[in-house]
C-alpha positions as CSV (number, residue, x, y, z in Angstrom):
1,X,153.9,157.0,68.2
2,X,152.6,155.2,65.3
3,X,150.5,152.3,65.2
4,X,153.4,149.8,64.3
5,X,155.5,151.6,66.9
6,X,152.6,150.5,69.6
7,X,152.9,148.1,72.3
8,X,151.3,145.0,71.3
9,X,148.6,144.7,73.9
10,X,148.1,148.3,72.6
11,X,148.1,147.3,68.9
12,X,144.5,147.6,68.0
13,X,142.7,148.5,64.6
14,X,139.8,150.8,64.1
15,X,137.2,148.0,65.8
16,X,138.6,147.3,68.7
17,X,139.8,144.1,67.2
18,X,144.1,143.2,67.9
19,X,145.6,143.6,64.9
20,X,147.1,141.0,62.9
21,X,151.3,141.0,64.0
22,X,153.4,142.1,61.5
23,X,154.4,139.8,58.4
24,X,158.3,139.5,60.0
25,X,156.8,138.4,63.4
26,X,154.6,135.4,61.9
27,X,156.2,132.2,61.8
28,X,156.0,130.2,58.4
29,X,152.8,127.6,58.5
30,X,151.1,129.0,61.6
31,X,148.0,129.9,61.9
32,X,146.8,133.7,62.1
33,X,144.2,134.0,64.3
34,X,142.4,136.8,66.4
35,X,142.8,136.6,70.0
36,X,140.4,137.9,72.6
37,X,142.1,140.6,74.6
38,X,139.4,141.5,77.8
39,X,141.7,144.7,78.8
40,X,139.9,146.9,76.0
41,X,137.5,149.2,76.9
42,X,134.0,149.2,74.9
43,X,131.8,151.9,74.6
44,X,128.2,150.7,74.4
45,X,125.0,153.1,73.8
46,X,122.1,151.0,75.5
47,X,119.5,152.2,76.9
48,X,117.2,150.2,79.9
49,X,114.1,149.7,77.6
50,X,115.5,147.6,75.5
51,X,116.9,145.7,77.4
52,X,113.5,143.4,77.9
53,X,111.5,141.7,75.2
54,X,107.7,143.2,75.4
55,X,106.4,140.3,76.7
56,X,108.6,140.1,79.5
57,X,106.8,139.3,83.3
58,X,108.8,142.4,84.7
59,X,106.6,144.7,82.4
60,X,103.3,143.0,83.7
61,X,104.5,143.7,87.4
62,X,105.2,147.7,87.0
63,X,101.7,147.5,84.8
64,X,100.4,146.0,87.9
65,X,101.9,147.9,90.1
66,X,101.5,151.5,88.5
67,X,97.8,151.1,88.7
68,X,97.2,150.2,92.2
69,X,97.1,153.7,94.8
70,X,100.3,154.3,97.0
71,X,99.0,157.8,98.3
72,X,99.2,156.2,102.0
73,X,103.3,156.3,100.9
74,X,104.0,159.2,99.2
75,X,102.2,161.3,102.3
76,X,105.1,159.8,104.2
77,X,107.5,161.5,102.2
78,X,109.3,164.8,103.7
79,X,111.0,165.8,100.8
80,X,108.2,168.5,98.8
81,X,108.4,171.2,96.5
82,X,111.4,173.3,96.6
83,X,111.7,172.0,100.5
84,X,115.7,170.9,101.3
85,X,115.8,167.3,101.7
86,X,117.0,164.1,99.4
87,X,114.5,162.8,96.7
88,X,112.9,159.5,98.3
89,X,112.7,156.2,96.3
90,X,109.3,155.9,94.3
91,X,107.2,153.5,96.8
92,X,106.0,152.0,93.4
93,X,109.9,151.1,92.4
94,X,109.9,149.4,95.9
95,X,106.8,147.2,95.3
96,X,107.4,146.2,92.0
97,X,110.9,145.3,93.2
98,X,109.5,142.9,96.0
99,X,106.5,141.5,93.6
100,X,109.3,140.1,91.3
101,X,111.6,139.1,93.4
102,X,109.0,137.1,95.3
103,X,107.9,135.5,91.4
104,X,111.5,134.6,91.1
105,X,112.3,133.0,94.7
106,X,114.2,135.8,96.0
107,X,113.3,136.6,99.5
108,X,116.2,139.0,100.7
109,X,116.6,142.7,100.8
110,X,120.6,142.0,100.2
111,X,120.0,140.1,96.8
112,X,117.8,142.1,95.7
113,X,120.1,144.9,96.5
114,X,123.2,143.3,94.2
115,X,120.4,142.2,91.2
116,X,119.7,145.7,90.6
117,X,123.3,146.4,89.9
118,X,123.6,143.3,88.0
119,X,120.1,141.9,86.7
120,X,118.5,143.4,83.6
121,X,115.1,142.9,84.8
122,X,115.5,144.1,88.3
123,X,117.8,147.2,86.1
124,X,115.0,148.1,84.4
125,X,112.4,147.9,87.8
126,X,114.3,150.5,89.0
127,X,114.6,152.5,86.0
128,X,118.4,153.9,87.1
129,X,116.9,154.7,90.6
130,X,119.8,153.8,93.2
131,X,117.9,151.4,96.0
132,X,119.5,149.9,99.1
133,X,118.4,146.9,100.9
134,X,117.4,149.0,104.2
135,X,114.8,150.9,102.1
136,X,114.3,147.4,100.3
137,X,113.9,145.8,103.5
138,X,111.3,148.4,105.5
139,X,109.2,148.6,102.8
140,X,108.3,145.0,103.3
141,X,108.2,144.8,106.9
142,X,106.4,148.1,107.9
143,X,103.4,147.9,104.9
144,X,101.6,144.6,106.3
145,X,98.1,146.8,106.6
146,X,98.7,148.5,103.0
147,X,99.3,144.6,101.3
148,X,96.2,143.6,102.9
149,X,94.1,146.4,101.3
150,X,96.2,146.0,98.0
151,X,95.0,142.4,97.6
152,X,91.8,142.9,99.0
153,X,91.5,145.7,96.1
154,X,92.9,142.8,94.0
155,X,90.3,140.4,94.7
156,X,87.0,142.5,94.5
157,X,88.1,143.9,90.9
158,X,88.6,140.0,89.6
159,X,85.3,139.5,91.5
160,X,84.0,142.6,89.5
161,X,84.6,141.7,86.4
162,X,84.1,137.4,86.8
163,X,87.1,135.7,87.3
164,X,86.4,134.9,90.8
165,X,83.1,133.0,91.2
166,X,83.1,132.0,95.0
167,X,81.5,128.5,94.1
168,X,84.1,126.5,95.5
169,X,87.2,127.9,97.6
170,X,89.4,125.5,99.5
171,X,91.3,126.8,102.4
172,X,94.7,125.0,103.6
173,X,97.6,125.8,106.3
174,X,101.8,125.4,105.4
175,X,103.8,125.6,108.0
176,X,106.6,127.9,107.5
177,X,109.9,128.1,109.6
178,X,110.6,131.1,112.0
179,X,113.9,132.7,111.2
180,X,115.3,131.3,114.8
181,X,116.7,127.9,115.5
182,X,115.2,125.0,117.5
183,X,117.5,126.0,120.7
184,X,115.8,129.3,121.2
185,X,113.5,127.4,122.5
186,X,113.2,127.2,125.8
187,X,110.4,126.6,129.1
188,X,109.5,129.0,131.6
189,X,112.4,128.2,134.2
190,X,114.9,128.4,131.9
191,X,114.1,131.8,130.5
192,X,113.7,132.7,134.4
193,X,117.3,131.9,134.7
194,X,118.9,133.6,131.2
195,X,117.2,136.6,132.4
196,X,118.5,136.7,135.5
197,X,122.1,136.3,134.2
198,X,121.5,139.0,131.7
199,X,120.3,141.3,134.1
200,X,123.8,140.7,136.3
201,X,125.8,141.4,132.8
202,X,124.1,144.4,132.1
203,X,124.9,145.5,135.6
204,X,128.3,144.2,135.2
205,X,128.9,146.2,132.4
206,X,127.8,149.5,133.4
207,X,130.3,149.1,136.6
208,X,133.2,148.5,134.2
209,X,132.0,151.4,131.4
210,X,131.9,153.5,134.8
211,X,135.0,152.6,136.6
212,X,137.3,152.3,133.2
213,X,138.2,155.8,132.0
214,X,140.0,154.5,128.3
215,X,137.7,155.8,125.7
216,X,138.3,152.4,123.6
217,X,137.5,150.7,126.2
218,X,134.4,152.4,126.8
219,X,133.7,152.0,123.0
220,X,133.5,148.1,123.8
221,X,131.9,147.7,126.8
222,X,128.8,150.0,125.5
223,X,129.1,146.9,122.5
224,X,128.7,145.1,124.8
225,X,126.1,146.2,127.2
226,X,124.0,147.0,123.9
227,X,124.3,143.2,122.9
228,X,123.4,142.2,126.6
229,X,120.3,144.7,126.8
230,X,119.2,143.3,123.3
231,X,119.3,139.8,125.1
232,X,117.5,140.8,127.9
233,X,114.8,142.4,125.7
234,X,114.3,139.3,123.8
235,X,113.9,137.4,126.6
236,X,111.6,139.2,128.7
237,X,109.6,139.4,125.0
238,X,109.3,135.4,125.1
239,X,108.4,135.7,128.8
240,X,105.6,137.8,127.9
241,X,104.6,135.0,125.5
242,X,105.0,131.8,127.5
243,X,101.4,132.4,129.1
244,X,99.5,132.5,125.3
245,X,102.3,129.1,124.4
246,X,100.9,127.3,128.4
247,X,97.0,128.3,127.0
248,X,97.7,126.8,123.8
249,X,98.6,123.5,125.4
250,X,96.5,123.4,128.2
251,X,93.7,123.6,125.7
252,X,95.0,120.7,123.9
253,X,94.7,118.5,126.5
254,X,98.3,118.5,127.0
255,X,100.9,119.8,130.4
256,X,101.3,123.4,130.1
257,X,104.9,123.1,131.8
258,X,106.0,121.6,128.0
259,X,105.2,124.9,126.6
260,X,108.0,126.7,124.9
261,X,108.8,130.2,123.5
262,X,111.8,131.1,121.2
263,X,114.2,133.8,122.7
264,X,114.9,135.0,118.8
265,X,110.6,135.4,117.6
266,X,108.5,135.1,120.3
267,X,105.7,135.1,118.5
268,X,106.9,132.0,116.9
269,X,105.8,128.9,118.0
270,X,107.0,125.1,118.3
271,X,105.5,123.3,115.2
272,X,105.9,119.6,113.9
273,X,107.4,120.1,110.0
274,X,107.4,118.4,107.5
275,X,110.3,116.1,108.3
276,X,109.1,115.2,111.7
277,X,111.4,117.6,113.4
278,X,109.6,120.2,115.7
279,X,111.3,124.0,114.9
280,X,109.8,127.4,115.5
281,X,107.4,128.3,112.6
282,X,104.5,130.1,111.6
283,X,100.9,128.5,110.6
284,X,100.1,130.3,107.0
285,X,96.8,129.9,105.5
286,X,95.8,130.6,102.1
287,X,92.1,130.6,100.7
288,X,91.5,129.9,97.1
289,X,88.8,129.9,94.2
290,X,89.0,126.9,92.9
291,X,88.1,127.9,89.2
292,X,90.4,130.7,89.1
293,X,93.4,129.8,91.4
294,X,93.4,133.1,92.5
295,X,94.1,133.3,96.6
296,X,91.0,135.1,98.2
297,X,92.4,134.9,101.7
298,X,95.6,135.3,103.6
299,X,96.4,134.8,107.5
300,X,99.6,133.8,109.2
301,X,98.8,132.2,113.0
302,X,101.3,131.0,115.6
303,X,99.2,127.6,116.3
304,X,100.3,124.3,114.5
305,X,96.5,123.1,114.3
306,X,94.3,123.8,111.5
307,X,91.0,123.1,113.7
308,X,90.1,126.6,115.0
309,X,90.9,128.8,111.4
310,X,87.8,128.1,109.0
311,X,85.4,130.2,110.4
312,X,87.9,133.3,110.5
313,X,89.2,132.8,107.1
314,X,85.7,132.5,105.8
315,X,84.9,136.2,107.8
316,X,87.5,137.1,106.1
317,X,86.9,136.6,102.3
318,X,83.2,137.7,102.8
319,X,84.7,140.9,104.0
320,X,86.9,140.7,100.9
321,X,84.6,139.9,98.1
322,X,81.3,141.2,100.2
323,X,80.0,138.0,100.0
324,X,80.5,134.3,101.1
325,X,81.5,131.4,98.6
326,X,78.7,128.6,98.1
327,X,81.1,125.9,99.0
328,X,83.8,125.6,101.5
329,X,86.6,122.8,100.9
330,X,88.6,121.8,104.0
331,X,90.9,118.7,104.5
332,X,90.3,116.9,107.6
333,X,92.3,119.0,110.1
334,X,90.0,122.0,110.0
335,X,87.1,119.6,110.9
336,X,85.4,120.6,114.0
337,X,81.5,120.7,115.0
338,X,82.3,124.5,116.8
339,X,83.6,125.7,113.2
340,X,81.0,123.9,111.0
341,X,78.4,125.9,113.2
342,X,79.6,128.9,113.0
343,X,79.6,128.8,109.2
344,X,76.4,127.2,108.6
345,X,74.4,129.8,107.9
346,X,77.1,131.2,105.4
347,X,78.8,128.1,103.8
348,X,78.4,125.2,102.9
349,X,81.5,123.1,104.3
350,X,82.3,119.9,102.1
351,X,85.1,118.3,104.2
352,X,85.9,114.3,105.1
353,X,83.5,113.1,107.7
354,X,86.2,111.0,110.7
355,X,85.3,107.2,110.2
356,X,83.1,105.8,113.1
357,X,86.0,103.6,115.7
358,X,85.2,100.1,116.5
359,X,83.3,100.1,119.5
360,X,82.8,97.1,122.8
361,X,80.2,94.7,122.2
362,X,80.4,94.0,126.0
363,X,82.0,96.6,129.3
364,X,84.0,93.2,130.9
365,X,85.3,92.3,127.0
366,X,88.1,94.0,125.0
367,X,87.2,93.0,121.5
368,X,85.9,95.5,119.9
369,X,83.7,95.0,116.5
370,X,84.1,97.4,113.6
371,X,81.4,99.5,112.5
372,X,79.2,99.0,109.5
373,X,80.0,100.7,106.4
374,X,78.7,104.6,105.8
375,X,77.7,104.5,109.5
376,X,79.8,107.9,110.2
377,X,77.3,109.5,107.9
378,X,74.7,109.0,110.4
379,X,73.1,111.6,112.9
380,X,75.0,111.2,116.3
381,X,73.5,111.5,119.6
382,X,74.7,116.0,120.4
383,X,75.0,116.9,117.2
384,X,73.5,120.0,116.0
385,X,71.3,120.3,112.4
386,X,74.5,121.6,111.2
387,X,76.5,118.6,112.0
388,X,73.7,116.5,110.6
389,X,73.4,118.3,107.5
390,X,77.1,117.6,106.8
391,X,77.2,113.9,107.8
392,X,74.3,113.3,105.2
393,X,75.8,116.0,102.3
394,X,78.9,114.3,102.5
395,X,77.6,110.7,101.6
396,X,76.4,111.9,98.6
397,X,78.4,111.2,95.3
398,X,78.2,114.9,94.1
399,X,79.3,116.4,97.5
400,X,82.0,114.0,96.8
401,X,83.1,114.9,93.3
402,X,83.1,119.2,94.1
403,X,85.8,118.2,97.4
404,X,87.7,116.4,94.7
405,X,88.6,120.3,93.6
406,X,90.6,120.8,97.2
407,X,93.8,118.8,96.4
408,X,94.1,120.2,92.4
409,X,94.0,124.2,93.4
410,X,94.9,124.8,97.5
411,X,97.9,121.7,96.9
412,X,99.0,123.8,93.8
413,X,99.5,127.0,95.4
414,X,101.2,125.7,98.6
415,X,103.4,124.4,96.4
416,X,104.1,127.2,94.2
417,X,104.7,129.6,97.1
418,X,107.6,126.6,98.5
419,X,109.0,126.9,94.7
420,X,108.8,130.9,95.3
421,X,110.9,130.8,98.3
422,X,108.2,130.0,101.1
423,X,110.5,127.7,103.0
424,X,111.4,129.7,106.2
425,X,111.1,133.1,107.3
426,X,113.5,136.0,106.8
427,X,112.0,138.4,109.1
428,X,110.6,138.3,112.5
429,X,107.6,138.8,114.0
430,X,103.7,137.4,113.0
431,X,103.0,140.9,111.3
432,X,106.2,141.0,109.3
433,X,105.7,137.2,108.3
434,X,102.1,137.9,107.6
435,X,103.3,140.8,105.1
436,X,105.7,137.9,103.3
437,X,103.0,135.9,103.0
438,X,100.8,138.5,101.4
439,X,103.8,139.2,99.4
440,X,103.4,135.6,97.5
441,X,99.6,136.3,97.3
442,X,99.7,139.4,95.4
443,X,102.7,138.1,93.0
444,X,100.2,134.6,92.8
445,X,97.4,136.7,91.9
446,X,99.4,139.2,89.4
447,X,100.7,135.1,87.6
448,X,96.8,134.8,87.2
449,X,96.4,137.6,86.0
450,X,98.7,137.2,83.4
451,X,96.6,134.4,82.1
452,X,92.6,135.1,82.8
453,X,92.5,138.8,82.2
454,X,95.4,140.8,81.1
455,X,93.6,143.2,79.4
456,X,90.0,143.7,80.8
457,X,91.5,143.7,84.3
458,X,93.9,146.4,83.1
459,X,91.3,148.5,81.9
460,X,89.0,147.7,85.3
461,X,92.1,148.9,87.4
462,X,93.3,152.0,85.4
């Protein structure tokens, strides 16, 4: 068949173009144009490196991430030497994988399952390396202890070489939402009774699986008794947690019988948010340098309250760095004479001091007349030379201007982590959520990176 003798969808010329119609098929004064026709195949030889520009934040990542020692990984791979077995995924593809993702906001396995099919950058991660979002998925949740060493490894080379300078770190909680929904929650009695009824299902269903010989039948009913063993399990898990959830509240002052437990993440706990609703969440707290913006510090707890998590995060970043910062910046919520004690002799806490209430004049009269100004400063009668020592720092206008630091670096990188996806939870459980949240710390710390010491932190880590 020749080329006039062609079909016209067929009619091409030698690039790919449709070729103009015949001179007999053109109509007198209309335009001749070339029409797109998407049913053509096209042959393109690309290859993955070029597919990014040098400079591209992908590249900094695997740099990043090539560097940093994944043995504890690869000794959990099975497949050696001539052994039978599939090739594993390269634990390094994995991480680099999450670290972007996290940078751009992506926060499930499943997306970034379909980006590396579709996305240059997350194409290029993997190199032509087929990943699915199970392997995607484990790798985040089972390497919470292996994140933590990784950014502690981060933070003493930056320390090594001077971008840290521990003269001022600011500590601050964000409370993050559990991946369950405010009716999980429920009290004591009422998990009594769901657990009672799924106990009688369970039972129910192991009658009928019994007594029904039809094998499709017995195909649903072990559905089902899986689904109603899985319910029981959950809730007997939030049982286990109510008396932590009664603790928390009695401490508070306030009726342990309010104290509920999700039947989705136990571990989760009933927090206040943002919008005034109360939702199961997580408590995440973030320490950072204030000259560097790098995060020193990482801890995810289940208790809404700041007040009882300075003196552990500052254990922490001394075991960290190997030393403690000179100044430690808190907002009000972390104020507590128990916590400023037990970091006196490490820290120097720069944090509001509560202003002094009005007081009675008179027992038998209710007006009460206000204090005079900069009293709160003053000694009180109980408090310790610790307490005292911060009353009178924090009168002083230098003391003043350093806490002024708080609000421009630990604001900043709450922020940034909600822009990166922080928002709620995709996984369950405080140690998974604590692996997310280390998850934005590294990919934080790697954005830092990018801008204080590409290369002498490149050559510190090789």
């Amino acid at each position: 068949m020749t080329k006039q003798d062609a079909p016209a969808e067929l009619n091409l010329d030698l690039f790919g173009e449709r070729a103009e119609q015949a001179p007999e098929e053109i109509e007198d004064g209309k335009a001749r144009v070339q029409t797109p026709d998407r049913r053509q195949v096209e042959l393109r030889a690309v290859d993955l490196e070029s597919l990014l520009e040098p400079d591209h934040r992908a590249r900094f990542v695997w740099g990043y991430v090539e560097r940093q020692d994944l043995s504890a990984l690869y000794d959990k791979i099975k497949a050696r030497g001539s052994a039978p077995g599939r090739r594993a995924i390269d634990p390094k593809i994995l991480f680099a994988l999450w670290l972007y993702a996290t940078l751009e906001g992506v926060g499930s396995g499943r997306e970034i399952n379909r980006l590396c099919q579709e996305h240059d950058a997350y194409r290029w991660i993997c190199g032509g390396v087929t990943v699915n979002y199970h392997a995607v998925n484990d790798f985040r949740s089972n390497n919470e202890k292996l994140l933590d060493e990784l950014l502690s490894k981060n933070v003493a080379v930056l320390a090594s070489i001077g971008v840290i300078t521990l003269k001022q770190v600011a500590q601050d909680g964000v409370r993050v939402r559990a991946s369950a929904g405010a009716s999980s929650l429920k009290r004591r009695e009422r998990l009594g009774k769901h657990l009672r009824l799924a106990q009688q299902l369970v039972a129910q269903l192991k009658e009928r699986a019994a007594e029904d010989p039809g094998e499709a039948s017995r195909k649903a009913l072990a559905a089902r008794e899986r689904a109603a063993r899985e319910m029981q399990r959950r809730i007997e898990l939030a049982l286990a947690q109510m008396p932590e959830a009664e603790e928390t509240l009695a401490r508070n002052r306030r009726d342990p019988k309010d104290a509920r437990v999700s039947t989705t993440d136990a571990q989760a706990r009933r927090m206040k948010m943002a919008d005034g609703g109360f939702r199961p969440a997580y408590n995440v707290q973030y320490a950072v340098d204030c000259d560097s913006q790098v995060v020193v510090g990482v801890d995810v707890v289940n208790t809404g309250a700041d007040q009882q998590q300075m003196a552990p995060m500052v254990e922490q970043v001394e075991k960290r760095v190997g030393r403690a910062p000179e100044h430690w910046l808190v907002d009000g919520g972390f104020v507590s004479h128990e916590q400023i004690n037990a970091v006196a002799n490490k820290t120097t806490v720069l944090a509001p001091v509560p202003e002094a209430k009005p007081r009675k004049t008179n027992k038998d009269d209710d007006n009460r007349t206000p204090p005079p100004p900069g009293s709160e400063f003053e000694p009180r009668k109980g408090d310790s030379q610790a307490v005292k020592a911060w009353r009178q720092r924090m009168s002083q206008e230098d003391a003043k201007a350093l806490y002024r630091k708080r609000a421009a670096t630990i604001e900043c990188v709450n922020a940034q982590a909600r822009n990166r996806g922080l928002q709620q939870f995709r996984v369950r459980g405080q140690l998974k959520a604590r692996a997310v949240a280390l998850l934005h710390a590294l990919a934080h710390n790697v954005m830092r990176m990018m801008t204080l010491a590409p290369t002498e932190l490149g050559a510190a880590m090789a």
